[in-house]
C-alpha positions in Angstrom: 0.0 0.0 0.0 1.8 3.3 -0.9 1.5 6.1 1.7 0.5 9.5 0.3 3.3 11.9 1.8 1.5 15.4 2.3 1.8 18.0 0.2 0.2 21.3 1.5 3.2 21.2 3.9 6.1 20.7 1.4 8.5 23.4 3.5 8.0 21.5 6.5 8.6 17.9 5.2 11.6 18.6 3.9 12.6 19.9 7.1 11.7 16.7 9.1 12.9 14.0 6.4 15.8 11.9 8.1 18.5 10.3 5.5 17.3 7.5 4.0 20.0 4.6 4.9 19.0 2.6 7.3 21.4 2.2 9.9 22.3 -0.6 12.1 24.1 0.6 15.0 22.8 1.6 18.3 23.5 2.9 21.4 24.4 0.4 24.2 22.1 0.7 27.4 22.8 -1.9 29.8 24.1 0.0 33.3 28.1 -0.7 33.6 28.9 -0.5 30.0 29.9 3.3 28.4 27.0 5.0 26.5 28.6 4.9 23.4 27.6 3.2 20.0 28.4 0.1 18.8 30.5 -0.1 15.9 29.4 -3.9 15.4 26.4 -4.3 12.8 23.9 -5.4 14.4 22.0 -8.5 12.6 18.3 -7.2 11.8 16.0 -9.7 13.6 14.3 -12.7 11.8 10.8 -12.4 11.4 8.8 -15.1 12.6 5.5 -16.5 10.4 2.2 -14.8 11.0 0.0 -16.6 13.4 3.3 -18.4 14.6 1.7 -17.8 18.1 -1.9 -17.9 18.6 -1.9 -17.0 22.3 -0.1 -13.8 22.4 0.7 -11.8 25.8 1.8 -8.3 26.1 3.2 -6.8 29.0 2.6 -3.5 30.0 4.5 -1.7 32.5 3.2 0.4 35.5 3.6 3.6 37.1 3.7 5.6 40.2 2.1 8.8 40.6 -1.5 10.0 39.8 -4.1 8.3 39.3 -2.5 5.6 42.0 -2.7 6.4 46.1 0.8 6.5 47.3 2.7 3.7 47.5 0.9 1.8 44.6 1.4 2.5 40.7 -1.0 1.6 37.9 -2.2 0.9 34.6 -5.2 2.2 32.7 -7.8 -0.4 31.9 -7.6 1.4 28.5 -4.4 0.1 27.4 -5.3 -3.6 28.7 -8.9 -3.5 26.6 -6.9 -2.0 23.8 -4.6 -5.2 24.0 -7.5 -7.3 24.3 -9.9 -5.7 21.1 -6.7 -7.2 19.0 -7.3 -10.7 20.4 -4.2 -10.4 23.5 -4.0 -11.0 27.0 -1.7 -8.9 29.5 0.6 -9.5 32.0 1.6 -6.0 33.9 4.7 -5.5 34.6 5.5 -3.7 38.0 7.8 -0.7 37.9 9.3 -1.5 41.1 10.2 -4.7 40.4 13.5 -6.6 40.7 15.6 -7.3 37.6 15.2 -10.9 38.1 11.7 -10.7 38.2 11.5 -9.0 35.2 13.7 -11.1 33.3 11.1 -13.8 34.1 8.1 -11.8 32.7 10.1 -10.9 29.9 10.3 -14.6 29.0 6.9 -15.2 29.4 5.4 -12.1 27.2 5.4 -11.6 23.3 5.4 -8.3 23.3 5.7 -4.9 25.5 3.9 -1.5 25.6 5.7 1.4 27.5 2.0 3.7 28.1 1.2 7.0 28.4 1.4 9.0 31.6 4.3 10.9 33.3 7.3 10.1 34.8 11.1 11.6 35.4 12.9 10.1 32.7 16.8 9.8 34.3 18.8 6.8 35.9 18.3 6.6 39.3 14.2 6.7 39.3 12.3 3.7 39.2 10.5 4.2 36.5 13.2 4.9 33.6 15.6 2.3 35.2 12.9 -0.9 34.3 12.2 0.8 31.1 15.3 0.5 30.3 16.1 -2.7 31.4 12.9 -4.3 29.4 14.4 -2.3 26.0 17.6 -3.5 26.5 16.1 -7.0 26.8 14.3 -6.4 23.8 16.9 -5.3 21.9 19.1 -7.8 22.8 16.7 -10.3 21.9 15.8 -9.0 18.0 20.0 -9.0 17.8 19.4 -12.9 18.6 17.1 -13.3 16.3 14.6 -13.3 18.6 11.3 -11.4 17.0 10.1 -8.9 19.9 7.8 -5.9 19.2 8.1 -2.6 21.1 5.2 -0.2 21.1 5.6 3.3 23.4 2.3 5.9 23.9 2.9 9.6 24.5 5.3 8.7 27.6 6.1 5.7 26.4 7.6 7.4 23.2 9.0 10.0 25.1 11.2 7.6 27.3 11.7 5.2 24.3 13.4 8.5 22.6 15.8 9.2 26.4 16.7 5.7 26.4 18.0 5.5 22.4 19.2 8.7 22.5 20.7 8.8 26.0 19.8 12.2 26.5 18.2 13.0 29.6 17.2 16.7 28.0 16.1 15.5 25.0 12.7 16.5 25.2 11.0 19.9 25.1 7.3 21.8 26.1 4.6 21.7 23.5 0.8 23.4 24.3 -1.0 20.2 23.0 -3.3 18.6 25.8 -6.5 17.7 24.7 -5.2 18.6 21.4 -6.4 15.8 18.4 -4.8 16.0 15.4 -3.9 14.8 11.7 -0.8 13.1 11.4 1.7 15.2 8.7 3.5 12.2 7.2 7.5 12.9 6.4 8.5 11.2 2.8 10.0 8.3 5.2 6.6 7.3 5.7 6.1 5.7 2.2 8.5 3.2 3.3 6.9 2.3 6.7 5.9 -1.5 8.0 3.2 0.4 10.0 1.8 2.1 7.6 1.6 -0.3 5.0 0.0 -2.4 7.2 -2.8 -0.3 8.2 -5.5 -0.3 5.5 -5.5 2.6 3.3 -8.8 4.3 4.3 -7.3 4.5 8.1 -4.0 6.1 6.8 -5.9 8.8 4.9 -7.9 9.2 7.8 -5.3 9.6 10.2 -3.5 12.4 7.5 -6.7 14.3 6.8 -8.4 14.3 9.9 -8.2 15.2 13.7 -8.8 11.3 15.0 -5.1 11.3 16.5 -5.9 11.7 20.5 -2.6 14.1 21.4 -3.1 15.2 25.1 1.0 15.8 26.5 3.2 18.9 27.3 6.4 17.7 26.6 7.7 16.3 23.1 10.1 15.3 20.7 11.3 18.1 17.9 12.2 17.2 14.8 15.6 19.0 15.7 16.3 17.0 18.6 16.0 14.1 16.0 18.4 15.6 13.9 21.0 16.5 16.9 21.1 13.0 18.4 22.7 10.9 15.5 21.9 7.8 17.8 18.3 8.7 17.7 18.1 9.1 13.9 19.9 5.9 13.0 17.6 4.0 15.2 13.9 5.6 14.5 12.2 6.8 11.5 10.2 10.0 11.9 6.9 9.1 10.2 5.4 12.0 11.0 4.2 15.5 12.5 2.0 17.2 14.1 1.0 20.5 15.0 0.4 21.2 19.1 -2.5 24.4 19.4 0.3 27.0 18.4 1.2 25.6 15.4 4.6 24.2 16.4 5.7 21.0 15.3 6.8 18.2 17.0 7.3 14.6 16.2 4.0 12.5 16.8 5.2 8.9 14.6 8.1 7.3 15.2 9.4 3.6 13.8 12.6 1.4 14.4 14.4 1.0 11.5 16.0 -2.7 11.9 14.0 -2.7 15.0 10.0 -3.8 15.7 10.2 -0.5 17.7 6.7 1.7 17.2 5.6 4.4 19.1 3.2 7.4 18.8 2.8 10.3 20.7 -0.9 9.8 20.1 -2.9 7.3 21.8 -4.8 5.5 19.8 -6.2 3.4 23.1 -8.5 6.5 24.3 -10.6 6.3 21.1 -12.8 3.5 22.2 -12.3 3.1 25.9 -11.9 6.6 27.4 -14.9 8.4 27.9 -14.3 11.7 30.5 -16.4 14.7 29.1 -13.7 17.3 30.1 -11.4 15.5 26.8 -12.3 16.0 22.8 -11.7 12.4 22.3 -12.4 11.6 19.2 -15.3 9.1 19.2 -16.3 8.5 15.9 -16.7 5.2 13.7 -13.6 6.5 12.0 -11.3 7.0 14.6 -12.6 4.1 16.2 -11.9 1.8 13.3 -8.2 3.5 13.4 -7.7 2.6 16.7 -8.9 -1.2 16.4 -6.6 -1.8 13.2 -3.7 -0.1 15.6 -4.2 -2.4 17.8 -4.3 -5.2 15.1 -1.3 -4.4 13.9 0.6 -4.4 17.5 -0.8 -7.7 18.1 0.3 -9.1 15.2 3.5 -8.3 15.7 3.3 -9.9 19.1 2.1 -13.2 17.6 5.4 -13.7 15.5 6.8 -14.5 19.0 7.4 -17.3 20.6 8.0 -16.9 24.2 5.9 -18.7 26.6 5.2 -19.6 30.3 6.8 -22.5 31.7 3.3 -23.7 32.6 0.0 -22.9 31.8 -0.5 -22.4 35.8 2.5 -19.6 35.9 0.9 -17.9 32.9 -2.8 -17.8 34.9 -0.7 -16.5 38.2 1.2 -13.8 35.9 -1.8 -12.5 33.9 -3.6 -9.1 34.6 -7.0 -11.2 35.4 -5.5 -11.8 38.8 -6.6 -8.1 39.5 -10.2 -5.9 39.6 -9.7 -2.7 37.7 -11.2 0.5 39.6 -14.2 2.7 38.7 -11.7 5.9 38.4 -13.8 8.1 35.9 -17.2 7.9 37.9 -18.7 11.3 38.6 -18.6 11.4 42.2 -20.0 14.7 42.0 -20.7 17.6 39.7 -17.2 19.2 38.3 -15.2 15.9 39.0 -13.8 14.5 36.1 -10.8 12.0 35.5 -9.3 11.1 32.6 -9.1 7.5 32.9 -12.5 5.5 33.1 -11.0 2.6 34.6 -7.4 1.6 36.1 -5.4 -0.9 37.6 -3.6 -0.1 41.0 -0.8 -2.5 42.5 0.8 -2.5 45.7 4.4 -1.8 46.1 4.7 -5.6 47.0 2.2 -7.1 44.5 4.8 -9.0 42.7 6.2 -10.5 45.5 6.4 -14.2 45.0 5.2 -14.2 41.4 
């Protein structure tokens, strides 16, 4: 399926197209060894047959902060039904938890989706140091050969870019909550899995109409792209978008050797998000653009082959051991939240699992 590139902003994609090689070195993360790029090449990973794996998991990872009380971190239910609509189950991943632990979830789960929310994006905070750990592991297991997709939402883009970039200022302000938008493809996005993948009525869609859910303060500029040579030899910029003062900043990104996605929309909110005080977009077009999102994430995950040891320590690792919370109920007139539902876990809620 080609991808139209836009035209009515000719000045500005040629501004935000990246150079056209793909790349294959990137920037080693593991803690203890330099921040420096590899000069090896890195093997692009084998891609496994569709439908290898019928019984794909993604995990997502947690947060601290709000929504959750202190002391406890969460997930949207929005993110987890997302996962679901595309025929996956979830196993959350703690933010707080060991290395170990992690490593064991990461051996169970066919996939992993970084989510939206906010977060202080340096070593030495909980948060960043397991996101970094799980993309490390993920990168290290496409260099094996091991086919692992990588999604990141609005935060989860964000600290994607930090982590490949190692730049802890990378990022910068942008006026663009509750803020839907059309995606401005750059002429990189003709050659984009993603996009190809989507069916052409929900590209159009996305490039013509407002159906992207942007709600975040802080971005990625298409000069920050161009400034870390790490970050550009590791993601294509498939497109722009405009925040509310008509600045741009970089809303699609995708790995180049890498099953890396990640938006800086969140195509979860369409159909499972509901707070009044929000312009989500709700209609059958957006919503059909968020499903076939979703599709394509999943589908990803199912060229995967990790598994559970046993079906038992898949059941004791999935998200169904927990009740999500009624978080976007009107409690009283004025009170709105932006999540309908979420997930809240204990500091100790992996313990023993």
């Amino acid at each position: 399926m080609a991808v139209r590139v836009i035209s009515g902003l000719a000045a500005l994609a040629l501004l935000c197209v990246l150079p056209a090689a793909t790349f294959a070195a990137r920037p080693t993360l593991l803690s203890g060894r330099q921040n420096e790029e590899e000069k090896r090449v890195v093997p692009k990973p084998v891609k496994g047959p569709a439908d290898a794996n019928l019984r794909p998991i993604i995990g997502i990872l947690s947060q601290p902060g709000d929504p959750a009380p202190d002391g406890q971190s969460y997930i949207a239910a929005s993110y987890v039904k997302w996962l679901e609509s595309a025929g996956a189950r979830v196993v959350p991943i703690f933010y707080d938890m060991t290395y170990d632990q992690i490593d064991r979830r990461f051996a169970v789960i066919n996939g992993l989706l970084l989510p939206g929310g906010g977060a202080t994006l340096e070593p030495g905070h909980l948060f960043y140091d397991t996101a970094r750990h799980l993309v490390d592991l993920a990168l290290d297991a496409n260099d094996n050969g091991d086919y692992f997709p990588v999604h990141g939402t609005c935060l989860g883009m964000e600290t994607l870019s930090v982590i490949l970039s190692s730049n802890y200022t990378l990022l910068s302000s942008y006026d663009a909550e509750d803020a839907p938008a059309p995606l401005l493809f750059t002429n990189e996005a003709k050659d984009s899995h993603l996009l190809r993948s989507l069916p052409a009525d929900v590209v159009a869609d996305l490039q013509n109409k407002p159906i992207a859910m942007e709600n975040h303060q802080s971005g990625l500029s298409m000069s920050a792209v161009l400034e870390n040579p790490a970050l550009g030899r590791f993601f294509k910029v498939l497109s722009l978008s405009l925040d509310k003062s008509g600045v741009a900043y970089v809303s699609t990104l995708e790995g180049r050797n890498y099953p890396f996605t990640a938006t800086q929309w969140h195509p979860e909110k369409n159909a499972y998000e509901w707070t009044p005080h929000l312009h989500i977009p709700h209609d059958t077009d957006a919503i059909r653009m968020s499903q076939e999102v979703a599709n394509y994430f999943v589908a990803e995950a199912r060229r995967n082959l990790h598994k559970a040891r046993s079906i038992v320590e898949e059941d004791d690792l999935l998200i169904y051991n927990f009740r999500p919370s009624f978080t976007g109920k009107h409690e009283y007139e004025g009170e709105e939240k932006d999540f309908e539902q979420a997930y809240f876990f204990d500091s100790t809620a992996w313990l023993g699992k």
